[in-house]
Backbone and ligand atoms as CSV (ligand in chain L), in Angstrom:
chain,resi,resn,atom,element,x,y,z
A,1,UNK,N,N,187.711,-15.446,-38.687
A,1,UNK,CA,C,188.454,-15.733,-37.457
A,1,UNK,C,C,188.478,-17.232,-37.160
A,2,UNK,N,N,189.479,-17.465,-37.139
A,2,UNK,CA,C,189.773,-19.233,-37.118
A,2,UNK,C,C,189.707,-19.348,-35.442
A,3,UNK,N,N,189.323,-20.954,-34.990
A,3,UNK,CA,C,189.188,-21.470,-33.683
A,3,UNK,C,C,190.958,-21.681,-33.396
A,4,UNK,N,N,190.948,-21.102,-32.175
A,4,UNK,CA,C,192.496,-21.630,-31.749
A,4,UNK,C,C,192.092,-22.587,-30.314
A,5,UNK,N,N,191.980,-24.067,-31.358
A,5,UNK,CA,C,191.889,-25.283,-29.976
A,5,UNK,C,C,193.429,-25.701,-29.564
A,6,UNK,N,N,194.261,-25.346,-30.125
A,6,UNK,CA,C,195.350,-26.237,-29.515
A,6,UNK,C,C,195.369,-25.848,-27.808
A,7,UNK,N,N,195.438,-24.671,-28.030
A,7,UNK,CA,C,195.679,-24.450,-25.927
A,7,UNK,C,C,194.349,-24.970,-25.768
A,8,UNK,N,N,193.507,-25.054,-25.740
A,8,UNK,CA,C,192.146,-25.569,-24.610
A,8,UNK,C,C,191.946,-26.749,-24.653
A,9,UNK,N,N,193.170,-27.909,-25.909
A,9,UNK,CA,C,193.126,-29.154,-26.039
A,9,UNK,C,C,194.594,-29.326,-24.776
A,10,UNK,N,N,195.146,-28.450,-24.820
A,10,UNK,CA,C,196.047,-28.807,-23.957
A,10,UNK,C,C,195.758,-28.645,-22.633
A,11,UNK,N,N,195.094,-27.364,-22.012
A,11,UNK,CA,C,194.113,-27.278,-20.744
A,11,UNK,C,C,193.528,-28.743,-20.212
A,12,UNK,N,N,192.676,-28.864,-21.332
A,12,UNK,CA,C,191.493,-30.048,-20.532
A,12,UNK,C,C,193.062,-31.678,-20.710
A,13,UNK,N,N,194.039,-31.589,-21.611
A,13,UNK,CA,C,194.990,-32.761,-21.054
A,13,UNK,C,C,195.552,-32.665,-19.667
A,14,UNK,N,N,195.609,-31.374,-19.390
A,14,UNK,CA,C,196.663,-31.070,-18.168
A,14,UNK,C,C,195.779,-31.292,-16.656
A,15,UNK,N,N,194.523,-30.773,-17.402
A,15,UNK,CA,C,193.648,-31.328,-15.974
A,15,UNK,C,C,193.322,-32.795,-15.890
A,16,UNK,N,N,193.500,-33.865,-16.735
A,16,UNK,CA,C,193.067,-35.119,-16.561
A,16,UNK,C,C,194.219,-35.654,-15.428
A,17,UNK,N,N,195.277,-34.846,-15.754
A,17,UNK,CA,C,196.741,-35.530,-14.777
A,17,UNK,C,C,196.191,-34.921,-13.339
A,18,UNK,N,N,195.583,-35.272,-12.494
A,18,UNK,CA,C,195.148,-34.493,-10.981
A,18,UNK,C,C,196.280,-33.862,-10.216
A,19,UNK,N,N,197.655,-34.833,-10.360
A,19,UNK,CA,C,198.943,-34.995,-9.868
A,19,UNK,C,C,199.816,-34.228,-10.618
A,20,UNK,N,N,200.834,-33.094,-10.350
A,20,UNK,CA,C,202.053,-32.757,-11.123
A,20,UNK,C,C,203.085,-34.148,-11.356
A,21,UNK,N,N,203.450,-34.869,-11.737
A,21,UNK,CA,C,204.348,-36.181,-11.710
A,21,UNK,C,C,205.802,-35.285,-11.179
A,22,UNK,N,N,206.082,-36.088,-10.718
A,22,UNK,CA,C,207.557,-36.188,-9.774
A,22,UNK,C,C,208.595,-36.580,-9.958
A,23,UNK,N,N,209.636,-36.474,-10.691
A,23,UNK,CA,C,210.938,-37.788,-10.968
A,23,UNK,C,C,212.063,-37.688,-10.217
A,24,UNK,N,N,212.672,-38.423,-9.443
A,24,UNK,CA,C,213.744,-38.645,-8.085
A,24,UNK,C,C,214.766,-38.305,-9.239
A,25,UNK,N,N,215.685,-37.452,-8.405
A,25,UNK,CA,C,217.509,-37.948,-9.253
A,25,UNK,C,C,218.404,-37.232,-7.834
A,26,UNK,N,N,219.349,-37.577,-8.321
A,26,UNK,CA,C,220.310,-37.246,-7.746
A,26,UNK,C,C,221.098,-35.960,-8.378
A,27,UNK,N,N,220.441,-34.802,-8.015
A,27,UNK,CA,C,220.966,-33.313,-8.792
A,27,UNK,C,C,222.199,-32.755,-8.782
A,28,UNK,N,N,222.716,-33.217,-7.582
A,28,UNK,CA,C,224.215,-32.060,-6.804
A,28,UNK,C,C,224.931,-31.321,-8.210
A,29,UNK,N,N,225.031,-32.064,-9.214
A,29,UNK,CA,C,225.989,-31.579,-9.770
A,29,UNK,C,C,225.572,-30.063,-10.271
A,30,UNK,N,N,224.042,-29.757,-10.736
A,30,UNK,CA,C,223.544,-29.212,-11.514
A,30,UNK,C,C,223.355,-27.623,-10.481
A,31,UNK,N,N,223.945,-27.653,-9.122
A,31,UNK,CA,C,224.015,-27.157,-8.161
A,31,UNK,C,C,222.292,-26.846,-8.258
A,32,UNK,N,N,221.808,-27.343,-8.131
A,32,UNK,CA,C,219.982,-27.254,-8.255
A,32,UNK,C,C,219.361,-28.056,-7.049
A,33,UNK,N,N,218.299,-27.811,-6.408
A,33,UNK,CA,C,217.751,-28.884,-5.397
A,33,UNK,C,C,216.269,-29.831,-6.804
A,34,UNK,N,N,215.901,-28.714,-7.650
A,34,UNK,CA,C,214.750,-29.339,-8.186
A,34,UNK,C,C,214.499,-28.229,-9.900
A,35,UNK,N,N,213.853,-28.821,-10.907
A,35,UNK,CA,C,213.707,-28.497,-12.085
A,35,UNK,C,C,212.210,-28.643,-12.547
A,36,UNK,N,N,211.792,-27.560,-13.165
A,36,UNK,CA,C,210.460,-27.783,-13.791
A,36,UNK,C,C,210.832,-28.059,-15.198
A,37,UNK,N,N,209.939,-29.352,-15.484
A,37,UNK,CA,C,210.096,-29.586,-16.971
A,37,UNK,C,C,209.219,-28.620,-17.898
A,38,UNK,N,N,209.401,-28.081,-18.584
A,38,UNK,CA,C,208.418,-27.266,-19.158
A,38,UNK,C,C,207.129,-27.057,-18.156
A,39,UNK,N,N,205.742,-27.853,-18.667
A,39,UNK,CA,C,204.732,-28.071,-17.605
A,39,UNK,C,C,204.139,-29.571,-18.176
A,40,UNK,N,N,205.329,-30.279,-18.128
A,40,UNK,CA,C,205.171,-31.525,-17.950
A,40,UNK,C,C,205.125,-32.666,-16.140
A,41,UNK,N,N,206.205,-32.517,-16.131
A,41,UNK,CA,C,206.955,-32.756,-15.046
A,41,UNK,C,C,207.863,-31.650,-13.626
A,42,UNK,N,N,208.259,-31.977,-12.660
A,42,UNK,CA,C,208.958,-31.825,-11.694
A,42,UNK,C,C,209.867,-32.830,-11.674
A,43,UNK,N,N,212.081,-31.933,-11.643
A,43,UNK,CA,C,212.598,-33.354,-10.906
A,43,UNK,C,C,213.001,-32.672,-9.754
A,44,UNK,N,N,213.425,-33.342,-8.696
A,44,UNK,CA,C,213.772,-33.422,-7.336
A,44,UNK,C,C,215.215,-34.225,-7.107
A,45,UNK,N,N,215.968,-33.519,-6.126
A,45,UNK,CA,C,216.824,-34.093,-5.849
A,45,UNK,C,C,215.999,-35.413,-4.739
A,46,UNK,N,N,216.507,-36.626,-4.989
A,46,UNK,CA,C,216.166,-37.383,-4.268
A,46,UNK,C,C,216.691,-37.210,-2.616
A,47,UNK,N,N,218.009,-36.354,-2.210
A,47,UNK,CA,C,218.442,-36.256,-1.003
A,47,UNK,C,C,217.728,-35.125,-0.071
A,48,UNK,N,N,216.137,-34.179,-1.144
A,48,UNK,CA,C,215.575,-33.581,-0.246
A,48,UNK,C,C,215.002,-34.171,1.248
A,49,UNK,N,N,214.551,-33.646,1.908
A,49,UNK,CA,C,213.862,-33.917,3.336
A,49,UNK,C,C,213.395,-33.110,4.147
A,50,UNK,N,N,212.140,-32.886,4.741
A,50,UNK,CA,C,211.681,-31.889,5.589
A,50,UNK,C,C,211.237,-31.025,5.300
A,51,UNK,N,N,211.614,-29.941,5.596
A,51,UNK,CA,C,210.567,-28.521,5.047
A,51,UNK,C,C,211.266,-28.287,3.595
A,52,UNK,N,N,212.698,-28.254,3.645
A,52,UNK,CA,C,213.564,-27.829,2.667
A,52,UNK,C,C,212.540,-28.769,1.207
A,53,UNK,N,N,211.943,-29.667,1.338
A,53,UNK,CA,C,211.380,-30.771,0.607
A,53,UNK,C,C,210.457,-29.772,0.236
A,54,UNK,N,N,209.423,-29.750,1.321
A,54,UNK,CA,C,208.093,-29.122,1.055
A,54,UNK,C,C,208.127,-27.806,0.526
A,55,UNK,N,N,209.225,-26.677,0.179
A,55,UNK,CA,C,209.467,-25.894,0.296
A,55,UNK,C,C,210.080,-25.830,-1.971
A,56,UNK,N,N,210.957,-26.827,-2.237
A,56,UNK,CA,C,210.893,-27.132,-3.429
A,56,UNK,C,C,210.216,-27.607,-4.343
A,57,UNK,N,N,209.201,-28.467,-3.264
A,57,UNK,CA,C,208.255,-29.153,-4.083
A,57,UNK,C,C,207.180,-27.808,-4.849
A,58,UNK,N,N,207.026,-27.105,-3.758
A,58,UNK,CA,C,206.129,-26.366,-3.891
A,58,UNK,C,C,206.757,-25.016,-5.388
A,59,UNK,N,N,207.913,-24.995,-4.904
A,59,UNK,CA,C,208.403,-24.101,-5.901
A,59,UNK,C,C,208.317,-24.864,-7.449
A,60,UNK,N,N,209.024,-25.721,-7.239
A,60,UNK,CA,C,208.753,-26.483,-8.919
A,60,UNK,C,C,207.460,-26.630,-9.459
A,61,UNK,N,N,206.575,-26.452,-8.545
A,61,UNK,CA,C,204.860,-27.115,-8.973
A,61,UNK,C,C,204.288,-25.715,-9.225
A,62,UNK,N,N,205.067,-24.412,-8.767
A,62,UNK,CA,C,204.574,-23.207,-8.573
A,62,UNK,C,C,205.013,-22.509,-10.766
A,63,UNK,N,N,206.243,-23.039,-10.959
A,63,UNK,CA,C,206.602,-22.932,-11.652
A,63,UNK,C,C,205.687,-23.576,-13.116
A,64,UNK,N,N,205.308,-24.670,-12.974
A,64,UNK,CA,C,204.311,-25.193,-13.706
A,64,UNK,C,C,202.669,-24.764,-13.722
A,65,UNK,N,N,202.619,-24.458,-12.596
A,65,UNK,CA,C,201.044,-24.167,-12.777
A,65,UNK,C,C,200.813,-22.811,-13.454
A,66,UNK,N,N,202.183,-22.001,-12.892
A,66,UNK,CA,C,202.084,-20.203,-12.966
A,66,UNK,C,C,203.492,-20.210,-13.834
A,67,UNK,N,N,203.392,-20.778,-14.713
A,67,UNK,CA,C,204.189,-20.088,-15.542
A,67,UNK,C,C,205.203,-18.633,-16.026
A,68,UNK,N,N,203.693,-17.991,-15.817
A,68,UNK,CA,C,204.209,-16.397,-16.209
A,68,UNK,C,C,204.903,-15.698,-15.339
A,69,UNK,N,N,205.056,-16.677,-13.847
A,69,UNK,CA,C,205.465,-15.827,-12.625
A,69,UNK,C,C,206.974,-15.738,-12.632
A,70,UNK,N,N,207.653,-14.427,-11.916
A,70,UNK,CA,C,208.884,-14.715,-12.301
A,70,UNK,C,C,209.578,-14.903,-10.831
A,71,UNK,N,N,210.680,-16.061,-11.070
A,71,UNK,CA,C,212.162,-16.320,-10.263
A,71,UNK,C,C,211.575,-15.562,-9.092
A,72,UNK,N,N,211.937,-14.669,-8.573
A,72,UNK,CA,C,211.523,-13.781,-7.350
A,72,UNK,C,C,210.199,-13.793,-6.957
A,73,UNK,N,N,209.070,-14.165,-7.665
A,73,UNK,CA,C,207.904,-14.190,-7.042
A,73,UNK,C,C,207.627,-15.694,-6.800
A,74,UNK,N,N,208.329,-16.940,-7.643
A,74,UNK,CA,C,208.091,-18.202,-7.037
A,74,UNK,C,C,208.186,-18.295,-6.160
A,75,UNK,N,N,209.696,-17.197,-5.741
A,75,UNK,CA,C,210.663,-17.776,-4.356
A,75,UNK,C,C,209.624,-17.269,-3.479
A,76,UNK,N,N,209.015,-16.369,-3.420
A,76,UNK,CA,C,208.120,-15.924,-2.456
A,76,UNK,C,C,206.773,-16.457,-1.723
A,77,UNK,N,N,206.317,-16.673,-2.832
A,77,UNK,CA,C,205.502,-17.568,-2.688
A,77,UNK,C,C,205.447,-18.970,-2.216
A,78,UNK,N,N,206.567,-19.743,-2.733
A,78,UNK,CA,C,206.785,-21.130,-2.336
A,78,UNK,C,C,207.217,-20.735,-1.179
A,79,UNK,N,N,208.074,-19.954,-0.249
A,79,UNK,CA,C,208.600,-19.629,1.263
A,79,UNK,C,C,207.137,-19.498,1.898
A,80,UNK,N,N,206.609,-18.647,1.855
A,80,UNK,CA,C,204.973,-18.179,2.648
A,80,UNK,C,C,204.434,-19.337,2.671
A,81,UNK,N,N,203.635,-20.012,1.533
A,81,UNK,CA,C,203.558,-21.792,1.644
A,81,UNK,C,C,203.905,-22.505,3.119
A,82,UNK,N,N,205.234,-22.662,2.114
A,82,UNK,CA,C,205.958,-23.772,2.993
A,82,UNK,C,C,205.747,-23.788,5.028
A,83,UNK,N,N,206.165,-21.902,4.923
A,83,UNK,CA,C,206.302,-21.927,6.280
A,83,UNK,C,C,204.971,-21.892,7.067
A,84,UNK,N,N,203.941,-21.555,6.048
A,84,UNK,CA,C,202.412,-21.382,6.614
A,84,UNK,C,C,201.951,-22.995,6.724
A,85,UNK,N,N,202.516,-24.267,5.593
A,85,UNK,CA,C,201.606,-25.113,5.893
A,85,UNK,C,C,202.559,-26.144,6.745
A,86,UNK,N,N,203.961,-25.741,7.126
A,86,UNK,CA,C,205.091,-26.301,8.305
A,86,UNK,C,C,204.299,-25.909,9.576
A,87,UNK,N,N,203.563,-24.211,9.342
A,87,UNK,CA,C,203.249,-24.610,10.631
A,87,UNK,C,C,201.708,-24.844,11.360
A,88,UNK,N,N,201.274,-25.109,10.115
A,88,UNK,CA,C,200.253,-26.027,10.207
A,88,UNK,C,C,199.886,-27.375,10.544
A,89,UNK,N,N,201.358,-28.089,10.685
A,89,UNK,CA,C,201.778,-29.155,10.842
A,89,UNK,C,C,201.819,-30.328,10.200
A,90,UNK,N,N,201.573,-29.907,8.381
A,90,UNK,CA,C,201.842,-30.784,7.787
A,90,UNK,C,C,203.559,-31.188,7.936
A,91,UNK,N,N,203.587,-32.758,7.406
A,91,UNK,CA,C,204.802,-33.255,7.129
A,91,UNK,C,C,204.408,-34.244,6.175
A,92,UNK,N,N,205.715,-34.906,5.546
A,92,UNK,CA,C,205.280,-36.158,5.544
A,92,UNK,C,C,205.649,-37.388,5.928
A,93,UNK,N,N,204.545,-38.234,6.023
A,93,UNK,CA,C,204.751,-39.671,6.265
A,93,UNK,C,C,205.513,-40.550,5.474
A,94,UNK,N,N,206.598,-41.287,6.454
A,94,UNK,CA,C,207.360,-42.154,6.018
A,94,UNK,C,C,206.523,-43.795,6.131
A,95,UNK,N,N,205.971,-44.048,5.429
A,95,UNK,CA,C,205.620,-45.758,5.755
A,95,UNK,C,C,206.225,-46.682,5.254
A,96,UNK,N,N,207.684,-46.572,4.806
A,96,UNK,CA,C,207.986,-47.964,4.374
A,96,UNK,C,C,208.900,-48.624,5.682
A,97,UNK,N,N,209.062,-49.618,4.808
A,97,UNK,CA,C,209.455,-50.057,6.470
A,97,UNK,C,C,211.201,-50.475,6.611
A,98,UNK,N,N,211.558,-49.828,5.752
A,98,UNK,CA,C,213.321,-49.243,6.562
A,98,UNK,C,C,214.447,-50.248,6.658
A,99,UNK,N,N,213.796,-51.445,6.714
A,99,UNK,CA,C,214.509,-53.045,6.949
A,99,UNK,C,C,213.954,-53.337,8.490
A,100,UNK,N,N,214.820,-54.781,8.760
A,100,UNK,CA,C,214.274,-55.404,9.538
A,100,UNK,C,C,214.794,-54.789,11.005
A,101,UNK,N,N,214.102,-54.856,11.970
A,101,UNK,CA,C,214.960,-54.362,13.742
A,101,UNK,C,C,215.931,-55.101,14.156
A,102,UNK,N,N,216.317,-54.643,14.875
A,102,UNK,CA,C,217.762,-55.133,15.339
A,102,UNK,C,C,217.433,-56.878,16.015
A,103,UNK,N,N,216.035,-56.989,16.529
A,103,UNK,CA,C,215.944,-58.773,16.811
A,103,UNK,C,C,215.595,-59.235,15.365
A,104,UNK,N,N,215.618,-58.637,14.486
A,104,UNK,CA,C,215.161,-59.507,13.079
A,104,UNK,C,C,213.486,-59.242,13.030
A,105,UNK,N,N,213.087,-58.872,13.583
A,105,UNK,CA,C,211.225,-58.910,13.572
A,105,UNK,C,C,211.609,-58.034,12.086
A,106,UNK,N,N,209.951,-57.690,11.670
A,106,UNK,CA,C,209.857,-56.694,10.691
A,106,UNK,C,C,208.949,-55.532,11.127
L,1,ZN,ZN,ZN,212.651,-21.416,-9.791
């Protein structure tokens, strides 16, 4: 019986990344809000915002971690999420700073 390391070499790579990585685009065409790359990556439409955000993010990341799960149980799951940790009152923070105010300050 031979050792099968390739998956448990790929396990301990996938845990060094702490973060799913994220890549912005501009989707519309693909009529898609967001895409799991295999279980590399997540892309995102860059024009998400708000829950609808938190709500894809979660689905694409749901898609990568849980693989085996299918279409109808992401959707389920990423909804319960979303609306459990919306009303928990996560959001997120915007800190950049937008340009300058209308007297010129920053
Ligand atoms: Zn999906």
């Amino acid at each position: 019986m031979g050792w099968k390391i390739g998956p448990i070499w790929q396990c301990l790579n996938m845990a060094k990344k702490r973060a799913i990585p994220v890549k912005w685009s501009k989707l519309g065409r693909e009529k898609s809000h967001g895409f799991a790359h295999g279980r590399d990556f997540i892309e995102l439409d860059q024009r998400l915002h708000g829950k609808k955000l938190l709500e894809i993010l979660l689905h694409e990341s749901l898609h990568i971690e849980l693989p085996h799960l299918t279409e109808g149980q992401v959707e389920r799951v990423s909804i319960r999420l979303t609306h459990t940790l919306w009303r928990q009152g996560f959001r997120r923070v915007d800190n950049t700073q937008g340009g300058r105010m209308q007297d010129g300050s920053v």
